[in-house]
C-alpha positions, 0 to 999 in steps of 0.5 A, spaced: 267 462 511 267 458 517 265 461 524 271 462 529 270 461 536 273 468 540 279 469 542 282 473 548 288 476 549 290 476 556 296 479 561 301 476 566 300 484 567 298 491 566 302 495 559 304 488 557 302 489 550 295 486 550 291 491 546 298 492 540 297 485 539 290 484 539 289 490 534 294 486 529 289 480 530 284 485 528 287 486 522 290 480 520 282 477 520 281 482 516 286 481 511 284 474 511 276 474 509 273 475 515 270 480 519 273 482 526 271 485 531 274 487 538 271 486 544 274 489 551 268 489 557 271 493 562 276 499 560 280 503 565 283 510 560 283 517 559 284 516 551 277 516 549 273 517 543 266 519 541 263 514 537 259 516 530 252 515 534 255 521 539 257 515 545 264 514 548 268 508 549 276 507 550 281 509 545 284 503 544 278 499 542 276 505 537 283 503 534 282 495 534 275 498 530 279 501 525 285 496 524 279 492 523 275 496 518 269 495 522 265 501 525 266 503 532 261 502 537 259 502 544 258 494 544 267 494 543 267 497 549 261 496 553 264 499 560 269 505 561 272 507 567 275 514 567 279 516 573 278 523 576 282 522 582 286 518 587 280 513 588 274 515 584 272 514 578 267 516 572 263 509 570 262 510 563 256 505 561 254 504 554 256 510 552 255 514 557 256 516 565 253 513 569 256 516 576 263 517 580 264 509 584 269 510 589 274 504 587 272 500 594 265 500 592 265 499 586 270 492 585 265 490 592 261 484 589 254 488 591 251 491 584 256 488 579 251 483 577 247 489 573 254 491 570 255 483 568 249 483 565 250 489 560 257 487 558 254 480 556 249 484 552 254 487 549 258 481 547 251 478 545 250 483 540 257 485 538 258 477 536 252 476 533 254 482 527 262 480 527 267 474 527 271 473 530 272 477 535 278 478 538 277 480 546 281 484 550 282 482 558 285 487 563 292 488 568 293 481 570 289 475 570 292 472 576 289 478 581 286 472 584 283 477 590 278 480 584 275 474 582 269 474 584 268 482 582 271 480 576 267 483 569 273 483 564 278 477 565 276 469 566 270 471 567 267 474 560 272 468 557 268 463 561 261 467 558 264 467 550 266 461 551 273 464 548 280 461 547 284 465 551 292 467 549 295 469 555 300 475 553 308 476 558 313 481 557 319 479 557 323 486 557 321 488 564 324 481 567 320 476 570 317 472 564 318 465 566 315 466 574 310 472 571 307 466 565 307 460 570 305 464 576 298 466 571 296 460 570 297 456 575 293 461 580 287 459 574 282 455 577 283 448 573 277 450 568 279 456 567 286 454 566 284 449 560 281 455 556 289 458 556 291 455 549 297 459 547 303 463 550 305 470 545 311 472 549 312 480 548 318 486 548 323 482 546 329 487 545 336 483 540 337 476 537 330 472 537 335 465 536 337 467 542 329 466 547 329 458 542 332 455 549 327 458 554 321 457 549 322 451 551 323 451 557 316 455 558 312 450 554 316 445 559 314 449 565 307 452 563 303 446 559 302 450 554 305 451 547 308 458 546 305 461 539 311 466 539 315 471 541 315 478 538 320 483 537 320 490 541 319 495 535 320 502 537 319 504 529 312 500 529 307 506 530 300 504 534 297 510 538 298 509 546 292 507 551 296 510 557 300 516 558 306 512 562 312 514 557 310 521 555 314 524 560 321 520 556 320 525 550 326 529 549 325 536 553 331 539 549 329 543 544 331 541 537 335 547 533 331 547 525 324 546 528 318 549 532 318 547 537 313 544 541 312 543 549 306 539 552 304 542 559 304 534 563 297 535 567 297 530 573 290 527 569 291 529 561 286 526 558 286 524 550 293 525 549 293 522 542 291 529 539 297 531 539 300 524 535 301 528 529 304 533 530 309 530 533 310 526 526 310 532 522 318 533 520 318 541 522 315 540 529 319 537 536 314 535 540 315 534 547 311 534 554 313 537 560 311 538 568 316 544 569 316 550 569 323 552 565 322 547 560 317 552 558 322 557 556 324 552 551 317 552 547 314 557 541 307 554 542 305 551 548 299 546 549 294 546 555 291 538 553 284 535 556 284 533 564 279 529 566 280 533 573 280 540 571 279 544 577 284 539 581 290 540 574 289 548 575 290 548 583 296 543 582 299 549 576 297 555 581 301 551 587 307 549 581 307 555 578 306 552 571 300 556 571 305 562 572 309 561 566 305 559 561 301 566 563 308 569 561 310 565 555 303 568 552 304 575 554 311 574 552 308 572 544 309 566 544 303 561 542 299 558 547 293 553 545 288 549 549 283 543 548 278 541 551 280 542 559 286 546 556 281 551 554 277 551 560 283 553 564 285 559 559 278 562 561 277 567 567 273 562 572 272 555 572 266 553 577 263 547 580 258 548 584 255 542 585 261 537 586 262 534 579 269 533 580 270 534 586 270 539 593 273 544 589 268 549 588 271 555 584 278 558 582 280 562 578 283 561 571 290 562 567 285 569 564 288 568 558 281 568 555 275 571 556 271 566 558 268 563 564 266 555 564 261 551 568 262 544 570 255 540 569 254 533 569 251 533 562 257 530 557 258 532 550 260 526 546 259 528 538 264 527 532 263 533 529 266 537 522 268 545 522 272 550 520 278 554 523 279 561 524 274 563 517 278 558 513 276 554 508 277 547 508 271 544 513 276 538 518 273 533 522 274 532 530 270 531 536 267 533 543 268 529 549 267 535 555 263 535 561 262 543 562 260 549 558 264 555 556 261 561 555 264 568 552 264 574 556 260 580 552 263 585 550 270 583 550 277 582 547 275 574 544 272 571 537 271 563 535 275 560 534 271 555 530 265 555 526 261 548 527 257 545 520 251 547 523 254 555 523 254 555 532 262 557 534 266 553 538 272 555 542 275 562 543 281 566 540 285 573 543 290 576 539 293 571 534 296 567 538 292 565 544 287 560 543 282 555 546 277 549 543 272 543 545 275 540 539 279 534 539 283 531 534 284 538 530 290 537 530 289 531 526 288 536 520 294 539 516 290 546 515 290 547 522 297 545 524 300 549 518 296 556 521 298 554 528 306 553 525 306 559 521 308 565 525 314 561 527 316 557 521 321 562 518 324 563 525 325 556 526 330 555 519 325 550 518 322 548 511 315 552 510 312 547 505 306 544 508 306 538 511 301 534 508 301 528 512 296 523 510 295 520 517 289 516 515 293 512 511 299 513 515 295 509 519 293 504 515 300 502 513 302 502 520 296 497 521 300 493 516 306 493 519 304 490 524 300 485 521 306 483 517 310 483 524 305 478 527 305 473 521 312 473 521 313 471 529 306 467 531 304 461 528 297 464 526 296 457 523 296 454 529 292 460 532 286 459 527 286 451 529 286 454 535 280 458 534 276 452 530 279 452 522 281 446 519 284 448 514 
C-alpha cells in the first residue's frame, strides 16, 4: 500500500478529546490495510503501563497500540512525565526514570535539546516499522510562551513533517474563538501544516452545527473534516482522572458495592474499569469519610505520592475510617501503593518522593515498605490466593514491601517463577503490586463472594470477556468516526490518491 504521511491530532486545548480520536484513526487504518501506529512525544499521566520489554509508557498510548494491533513499546511514547507533587514531576525517558524535574527547570530551554534528540530518535525508529502513524500532540497547541521548549506539538510536527487536524471541543463553549485563536497564533509555516478541523463533544441534533461549519471554515481557512457526537455509551479507557469523582456515591440496593478511596495522586485508575462494568457490582470513588459506611469492599489504588496520600488520609480521617470498615468485617483491598499504606511503616529515607521521611501506615497488614529509586516494570502472570487459573497483571512501583516474621500474613499471589507477592490477613484483608488483577474474572469472583448472597445479587459468575469487550468498543468508535469525518478527504490529506 501506498506510504501515507503522519498525521497529528492537535488541541485547542487539554481534555478536548485528541487521544478518543486518535485511538479511532488507529483503528480505522487498521481495518483499512495498513499498519498503524501511534506517536505521543511527551506525555503528562499517572495511567501508565509496563510494556512487554518491562518499560513504562502512557496509558493512552498503550491503548492506541491495541486499537492498532500493533504491540506497544516505548518509542509511542518516548517521554512520560509523572506528577509526584504540586510542581515536581518524575521524568520517565525511554522507559524509565530519569529523575524528578521541578516544572520551572524542566520547561527552561537548557538541556531540552537531549530530550529533543531521543523523541525524534523514537519517531525515526517507530515510522521506519509502522505507517501511518497517528501523533498525539499535548493540552494546547497555542501556548505561544512554550514555544521555544516545545518537544510534543508544532515542533514534533515540523520534525515528521506531519499533517496536522487540530481537535476543538465544543461541549465547553468557546469553540469558534477556541479554534480561530489556535491557529492564527501559528507562525505562518506552521499554520500551513494545519489541514483539517474535527469538532468534538457535540451534545443534540448534528443538523443544527451545519451553519456554523460553515462559519468556521469561513473564519479559520481551514475546511472541517467533522463534527463528532458526544457518546456517553461509547467505552475507551480514560487518561486523566478529572471525572471519577462524578461517579455516583449512593449506594445501589441489589449490588456489591464498591468504594474507590479518591487519593489526591491515584495512579493507574483503570484497574478498576472492569469491575465497574460487571452487573453485580456498584462502583463509586470517594474522598470522604461517610461514604465509606456505605461500601462492602473498599479499595486503596496506586499513588504516585504514597507518604504525601497517607499524611493527606491521617490528617482527613479517611485513614481512620477505613481502619474501622476492616475491623468492621468488611473487605479492604490494596494495589500497588494502596498496599504500601496497609502496611506497618512506609519509610523514605532518601528522599525519593519527597521531605516525608516515614509514617506509620493504616497497620492493616504486616508489612513494612521501603521507597528506592529502582522501579519495577514488568508484565507478569500468577495465581490468586493458591487457585488455579494462572491471570495476567503488571508492576509498575518504586519501593519494596517486605512481610514481617512471624506474623499473622500470607501471599497473596504466587508469581509464575514461584516468588510470592502482596500480602493477605484474615480473609478480607488484602495487598498487591499487581496491577490489572482485577482484569481477570477468577479474581473479581473471590473478591465478591463473601457479599454476594448479602447483596440479593445473581451469584453466577461474571465472565466478562474484557479483551473482546474492548475490541468491540475499538469498532465502535471506528464506525462512529466513519459516519461523522470525511475519512476520504483525511487520506487525500494524508497522500492517497484513491
Amino acid at each position: 500500500m501506498k506510504p501515507l504521511s503522519p498525521v497529528m491530532l492537535a488541541g485547542t486545548g487539554s481534555d478536548v478529546g485528541k487521544s478518543l480520536i486518535a485511538t479511532g484513526l488507529c483503528r480505522i487504518f487498521k481495518q483499512d490495510g495498513y499498519k498503524p501506529a501511534p506517536f505521543k512525544a511527551q506525555n503528562m499521566a499517572l495511567n501508565s503501563y509496563a510494556t512487554p520489554d518491562g518499560l513504562e509508557i502512557g496509558r493512552a498510548q498503550a491503548v492506541q497500540a491495541e486499537a492498532a494491533g500493533a504491540v506497544c513499546s516505548t518509542d509511542m511514547n518516548p517521554l512520560l512525565l509523572k506528577p509526584s507533587g504540586e510542581r515536581t514531576s518524575q521524568v520517565v525517558l525511554n522507559g524509565r526514570p530519569i529523575g524528578n524535574r521541578d516544572a520551572y527547570d524542566y520547561f527552561r530551554r537548557e538541556g531540552r535539546e537531549h530530550l529533543r534528540r531521543e523523541v525524534e530518535k523514537a519517531f525515526d525508529r517507530l515510522s521506519a516499522r509502522y505507517n501511518p502513524i497517528v501523533m498525539e500532540g499535548a493540552g494546547s497547541i497555542a501556548e505561544i510562551n512554550l514555544r521555544e521548549s516545545d518537544l510534543v506539538n508544532m515542533s514534533m510536527a515540523r520534525y515528521a513533517d506531519a499533517d496536522v487536524i487540530l481537535v476543538a471541543d465544543i461541549d465547553r463553549g468557546g469553540v469558534f474563538a477556541s479554534a480561530y485563536g489556535s491557529i492564527m497564533l501559528q507562525s505562518e509555516e506552521d499554520r500551513g501544516r494545519i489541514k483539517g478541523i474535527i469538532v468534538n463533544k457535540f451534545r443534540g441534533d448534528m443538523r443544527l452545527f451545519d451553519s456554523g461549519r460553515k462559519m468556521m471554515e469561513e473564519i479559520c481557512g481551514v475546511p472541517v473534516l467533522g463534527v463528532v457526537p458526544y457518546d456517553k455509551e461509547l467505552y475507551i479507557e480514560e487518561e486523566d482522572s478529572v471525572s471519577l469523582s462524578m461517579k455516583h456515591r449512593n449506594p445501589a440496593a441489589g449490588k456489591v458495592n464498591v468504594a474507590v478511596v479518591l487519593l489526591r495522586h491515584i495512579s493507574n485508575f483503570t484497574d478498576f474499569d472492569v469491575l465497574e462494568k460487571d452487573e453485580r457490582v456498584h462502583l463509586f470513588y470517594t474522598s470522604a469519610v461517610e461514604d465509606l459506611e456505605k461500601a462492602d469492599i473498599i479499595i486503596l489504588p496506586g499513588s504516585k505520592a504514597t507518604l504525601s496520600d497517607l499524611y493527606e488520609m491521617r490528617r482527613s480521617g479517611m485513614a481512620a475510617a477505613v481502619v474501622k470498615a476492616a475491623h468492621d468485617g468488611k473487605t479492604v483491598l490494596g494495589i500497588c501503593g494502596g498496599y504500601q499504606l496497609m502496611g506497618l511503616t512506609v519509610s523514605d529515607p532518601d528522599g525519593v518522593e519527597g521531605s516525608i521521611t516515614s509514617l506509620p501506615g493504616l497497620g492493616l497488614l504486616p508489612v513494612d515498605t521501603l521507597l528506592t529509586g529502582d522501579k519495577v516494570t514488568r508484565q507478569v502472570k500468577f495465581r490468586f490466593r493458591g487457585a488455579p487459573e494462572v491471570c495476567d497483571g503488571y508492576e509498575i512501583h518504586m519501593g519494596r514491601t517486605i512481610l514481617r516474621p512471624d506474623e499473622d500474613g500470607v501471599a497473596l499471589c504466587e508469581l509464575a517463577d514461584g516468588s510470592p507477592d502482596g500480602c493477605m490477613a484474615g480473609e478480607r484483608c488484602m495487598g498487591t503490586y499487581l496491577h490489572g488483577l482485577l482484569d481477570n474474572s477468577s479474581v473479581i469472583d473471590a473478591l465478591l463472594a463473601p457479599w454476594i448472597d448479602a447483596a440479593g445479587c445473581r451469584q453466577e459468575s461474571g465472565k466478562f470477556d474484557y479483551a473482546a469487550f474492548k475490541e468491540s468498543q475499538y469498532d465502535r468508535l471506528a464506525d462512529m468516526l466513519r459516519e461523522c469525518v470525511d475519512i476520504d478527504r483525511l487520506y487525500k490529506i494524508m497522500g492517497r490518491d484513491d
